[in-house]
Residue frames as qw, qx, qy, qz and C-alpha x, y, z in Angstrom:
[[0.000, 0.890, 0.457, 0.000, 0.00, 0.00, 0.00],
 [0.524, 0.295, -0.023, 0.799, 1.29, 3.24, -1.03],
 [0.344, -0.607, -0.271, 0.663, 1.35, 6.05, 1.43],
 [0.239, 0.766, 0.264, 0.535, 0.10, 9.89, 0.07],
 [0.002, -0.161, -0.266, 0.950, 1.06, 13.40, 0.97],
 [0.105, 0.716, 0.384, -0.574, -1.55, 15.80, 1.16],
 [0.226, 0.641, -0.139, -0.721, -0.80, 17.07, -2.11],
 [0.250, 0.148, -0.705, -0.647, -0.70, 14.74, -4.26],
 [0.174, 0.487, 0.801, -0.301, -4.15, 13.24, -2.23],
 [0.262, 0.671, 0.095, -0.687, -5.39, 16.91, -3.54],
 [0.229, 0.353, -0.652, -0.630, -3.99, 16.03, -7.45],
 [0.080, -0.112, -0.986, -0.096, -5.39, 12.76, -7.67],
 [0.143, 0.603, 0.762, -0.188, -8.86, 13.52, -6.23],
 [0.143, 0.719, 0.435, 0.522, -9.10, 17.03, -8.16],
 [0.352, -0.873, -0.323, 0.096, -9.41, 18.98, -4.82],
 [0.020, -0.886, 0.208, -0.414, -7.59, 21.87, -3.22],
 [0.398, 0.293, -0.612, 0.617, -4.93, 21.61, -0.44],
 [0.233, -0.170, 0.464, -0.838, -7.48, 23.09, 1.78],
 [0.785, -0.115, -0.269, -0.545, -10.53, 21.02, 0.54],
 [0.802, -0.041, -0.583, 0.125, -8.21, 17.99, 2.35],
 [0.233, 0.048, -0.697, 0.676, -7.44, 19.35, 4.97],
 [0.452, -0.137, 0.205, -0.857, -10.86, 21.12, 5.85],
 [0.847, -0.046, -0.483, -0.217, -12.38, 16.89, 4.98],
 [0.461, 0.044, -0.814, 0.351, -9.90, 15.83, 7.59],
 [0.074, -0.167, 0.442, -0.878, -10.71, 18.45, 10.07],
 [0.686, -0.019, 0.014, -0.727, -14.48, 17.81, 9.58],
 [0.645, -0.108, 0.718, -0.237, -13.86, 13.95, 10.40],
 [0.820, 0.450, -0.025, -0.353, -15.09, 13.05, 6.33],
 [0.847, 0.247, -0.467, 0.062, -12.00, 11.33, 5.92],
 [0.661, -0.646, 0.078, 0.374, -9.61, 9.93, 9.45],
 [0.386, -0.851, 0.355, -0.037, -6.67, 11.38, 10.40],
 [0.707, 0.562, -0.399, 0.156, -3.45, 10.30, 8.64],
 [0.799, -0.415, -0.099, 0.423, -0.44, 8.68, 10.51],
 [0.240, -0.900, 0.330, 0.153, 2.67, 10.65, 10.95],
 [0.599, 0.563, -0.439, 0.364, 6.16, 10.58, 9.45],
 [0.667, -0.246, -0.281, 0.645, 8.97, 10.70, 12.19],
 [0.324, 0.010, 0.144, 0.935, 9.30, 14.02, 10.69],
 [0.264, 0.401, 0.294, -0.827, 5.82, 15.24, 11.18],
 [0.295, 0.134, -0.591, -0.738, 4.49, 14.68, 7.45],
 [0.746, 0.106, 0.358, -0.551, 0.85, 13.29, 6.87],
 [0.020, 0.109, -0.921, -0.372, 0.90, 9.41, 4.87],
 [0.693, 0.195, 0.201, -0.665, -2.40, 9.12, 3.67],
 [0.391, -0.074, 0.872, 0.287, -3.07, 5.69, 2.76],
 [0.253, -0.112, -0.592, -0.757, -4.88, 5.31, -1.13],
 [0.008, -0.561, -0.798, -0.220, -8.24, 4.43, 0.41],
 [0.127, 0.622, 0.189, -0.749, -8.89, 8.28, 1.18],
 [0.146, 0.243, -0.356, -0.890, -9.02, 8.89, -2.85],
 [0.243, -0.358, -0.834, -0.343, -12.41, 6.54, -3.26],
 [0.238, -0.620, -0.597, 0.450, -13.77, 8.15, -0.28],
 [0.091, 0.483, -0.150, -0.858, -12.97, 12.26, -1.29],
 [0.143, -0.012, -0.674, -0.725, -14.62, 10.76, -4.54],
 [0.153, -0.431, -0.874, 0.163, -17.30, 9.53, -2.81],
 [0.203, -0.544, -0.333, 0.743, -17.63, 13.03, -1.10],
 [0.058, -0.270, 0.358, 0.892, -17.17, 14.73, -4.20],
 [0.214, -0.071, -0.804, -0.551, -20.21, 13.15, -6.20],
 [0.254, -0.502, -0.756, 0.334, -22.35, 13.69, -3.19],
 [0.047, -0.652, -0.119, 0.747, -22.00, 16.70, -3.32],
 [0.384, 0.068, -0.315, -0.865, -22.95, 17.61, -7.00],
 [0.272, -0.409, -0.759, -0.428, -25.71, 15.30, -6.77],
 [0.365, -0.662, -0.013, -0.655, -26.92, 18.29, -3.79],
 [0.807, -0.002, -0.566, 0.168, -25.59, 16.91, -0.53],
 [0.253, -0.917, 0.157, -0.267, -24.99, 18.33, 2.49],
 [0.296, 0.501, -0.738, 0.342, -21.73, 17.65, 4.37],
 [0.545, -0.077, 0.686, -0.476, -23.84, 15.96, 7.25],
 [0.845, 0.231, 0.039, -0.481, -25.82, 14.48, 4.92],
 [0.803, 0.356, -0.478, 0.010, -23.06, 12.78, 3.06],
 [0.119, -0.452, 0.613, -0.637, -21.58, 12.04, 6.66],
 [0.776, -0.025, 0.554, -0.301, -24.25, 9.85, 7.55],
 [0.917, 0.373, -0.013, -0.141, -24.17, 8.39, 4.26],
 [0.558, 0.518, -0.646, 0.054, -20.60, 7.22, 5.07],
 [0.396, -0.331, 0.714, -0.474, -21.43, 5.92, 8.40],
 [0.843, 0.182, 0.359, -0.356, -24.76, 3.96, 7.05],
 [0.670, 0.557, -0.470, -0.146, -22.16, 2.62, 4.22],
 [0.319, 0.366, -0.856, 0.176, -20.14, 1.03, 6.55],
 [0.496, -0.037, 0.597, -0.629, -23.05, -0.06, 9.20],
 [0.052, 0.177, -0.938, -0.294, -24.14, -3.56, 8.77],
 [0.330, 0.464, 0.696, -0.437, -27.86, -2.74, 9.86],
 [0.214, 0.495, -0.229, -0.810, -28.00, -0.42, 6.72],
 [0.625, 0.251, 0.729, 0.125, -30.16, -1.69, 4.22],
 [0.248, 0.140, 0.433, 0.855, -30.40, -0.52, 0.34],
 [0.080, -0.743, -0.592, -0.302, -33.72, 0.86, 1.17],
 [0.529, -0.581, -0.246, 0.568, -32.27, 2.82, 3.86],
 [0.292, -0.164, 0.304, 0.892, -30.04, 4.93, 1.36],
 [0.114, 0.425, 0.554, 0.707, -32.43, 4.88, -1.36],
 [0.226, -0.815, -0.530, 0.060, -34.92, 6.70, 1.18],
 [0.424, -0.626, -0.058, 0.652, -32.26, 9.34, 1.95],
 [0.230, -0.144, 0.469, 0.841, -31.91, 10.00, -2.04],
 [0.142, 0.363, 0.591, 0.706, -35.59, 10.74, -2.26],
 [0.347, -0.745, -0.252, 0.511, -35.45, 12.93, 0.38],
 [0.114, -0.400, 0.274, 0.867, -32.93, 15.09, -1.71],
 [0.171, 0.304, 0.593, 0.726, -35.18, 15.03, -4.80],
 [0.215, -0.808, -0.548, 0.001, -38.18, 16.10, -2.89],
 [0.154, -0.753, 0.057, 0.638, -35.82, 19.39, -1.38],
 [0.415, -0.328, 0.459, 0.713, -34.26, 19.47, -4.23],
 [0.017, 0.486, 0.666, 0.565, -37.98, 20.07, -6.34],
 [0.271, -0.874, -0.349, 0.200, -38.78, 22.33, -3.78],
 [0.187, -0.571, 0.125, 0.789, -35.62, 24.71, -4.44],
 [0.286, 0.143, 0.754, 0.574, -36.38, 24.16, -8.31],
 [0.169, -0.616, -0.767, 0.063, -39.84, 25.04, -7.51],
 [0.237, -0.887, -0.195, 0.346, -39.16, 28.44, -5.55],
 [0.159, -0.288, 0.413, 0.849, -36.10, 29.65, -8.25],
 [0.065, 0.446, 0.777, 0.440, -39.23, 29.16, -10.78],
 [0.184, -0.800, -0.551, 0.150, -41.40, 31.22, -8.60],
 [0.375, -0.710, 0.064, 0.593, -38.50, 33.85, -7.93],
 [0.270, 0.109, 0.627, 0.723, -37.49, 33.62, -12.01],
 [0.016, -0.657, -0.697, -0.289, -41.33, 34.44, -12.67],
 [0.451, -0.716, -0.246, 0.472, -41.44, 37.20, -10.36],
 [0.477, -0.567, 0.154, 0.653, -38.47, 38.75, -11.76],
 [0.302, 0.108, 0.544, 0.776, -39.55, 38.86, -15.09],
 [0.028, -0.760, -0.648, -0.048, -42.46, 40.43, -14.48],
 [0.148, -0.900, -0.103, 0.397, -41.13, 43.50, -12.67],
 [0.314, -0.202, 0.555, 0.743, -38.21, 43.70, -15.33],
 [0.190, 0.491, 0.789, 0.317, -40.98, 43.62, -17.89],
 [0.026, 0.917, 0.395, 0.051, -42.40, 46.83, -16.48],
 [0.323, -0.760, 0.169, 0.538, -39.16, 48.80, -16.89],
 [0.745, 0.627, 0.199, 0.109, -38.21, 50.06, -20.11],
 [0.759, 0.010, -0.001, 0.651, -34.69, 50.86, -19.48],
 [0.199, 0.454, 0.111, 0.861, -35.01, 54.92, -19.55],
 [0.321, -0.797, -0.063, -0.508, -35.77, 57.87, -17.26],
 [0.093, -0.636, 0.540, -0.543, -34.31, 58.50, -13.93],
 [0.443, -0.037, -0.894, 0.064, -33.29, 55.79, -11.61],
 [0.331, -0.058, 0.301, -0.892, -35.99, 57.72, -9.06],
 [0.480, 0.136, 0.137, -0.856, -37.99, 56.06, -10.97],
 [0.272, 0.366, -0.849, -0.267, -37.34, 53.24, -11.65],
 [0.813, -0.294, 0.053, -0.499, -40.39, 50.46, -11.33],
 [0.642, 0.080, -0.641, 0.413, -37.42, 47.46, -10.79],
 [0.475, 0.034, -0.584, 0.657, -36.72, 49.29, -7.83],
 [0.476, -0.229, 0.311, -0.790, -40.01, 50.54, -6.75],
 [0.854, -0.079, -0.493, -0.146, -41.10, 46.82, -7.15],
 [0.680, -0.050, -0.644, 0.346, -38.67, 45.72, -4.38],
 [0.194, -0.430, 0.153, -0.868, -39.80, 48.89, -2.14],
 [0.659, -0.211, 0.124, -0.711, -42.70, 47.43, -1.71]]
């Protein structure tokens, strides 16, 4: 097994210098051993895990969220229904923000709609819209 630094953990998984260390700090991946000399040896199964992390997150994850979902991965009560309940939890929020940028999109074209780009910004109805 081959032993990583911290930076080339960051190359390999895509991330920042700080994105691995702020994962350690936040517990998402453990705590590396030690050199003699202080240095961190991450061992290669952190770069399936930071991927893990990583793919949680664009599919709308919170860090807690994906947090439990790496506990209930390794917990042997966990069943596949378990997860799959947690991932249509996020579609439901995740048609609710969809939902309210729609509402907020509508909205916005309306009051834009009643501004014709000219006369004094006094008077503008953009910005007597949000007055009120």
């Amino acid at each position: 097994m081959k032993a990583l630094t911290r930076s080339q953990v960051a190359k390999c998984t895509g991330i920042t210098l700080e994105a691995v260390r702020f994962y350690e700090r936040e517990g998402m991946i453990p705590e590396p051993p030690r050199t003699e000399a202080g240095y961190r040896q991450y061992p290669e199964e952190v770069l399936p895990r930071i991927h893990f992390i990583k793919k949680a997150q664009s599919l709308g994850f919170s860090l807690p969220e994906i947090r439990e979902l790496l506990c209930l991965r390794v917990d042997p009560q966990t069943t596949a229904a378990d997860i799959r309940q947690r991932a249509e939890k996020k579609i439901v929020e995740i048609d609710g923000k969809i939902q309210s940028l729609q509402q907020m999109r509508t909205a916005l074209v309306h009051i834009t709609q009643t501004c014709h780009g000219s006369g004094p910004v006094s008077e503008c109805p953009i910005l007597e819209a949000l007055e009120h």
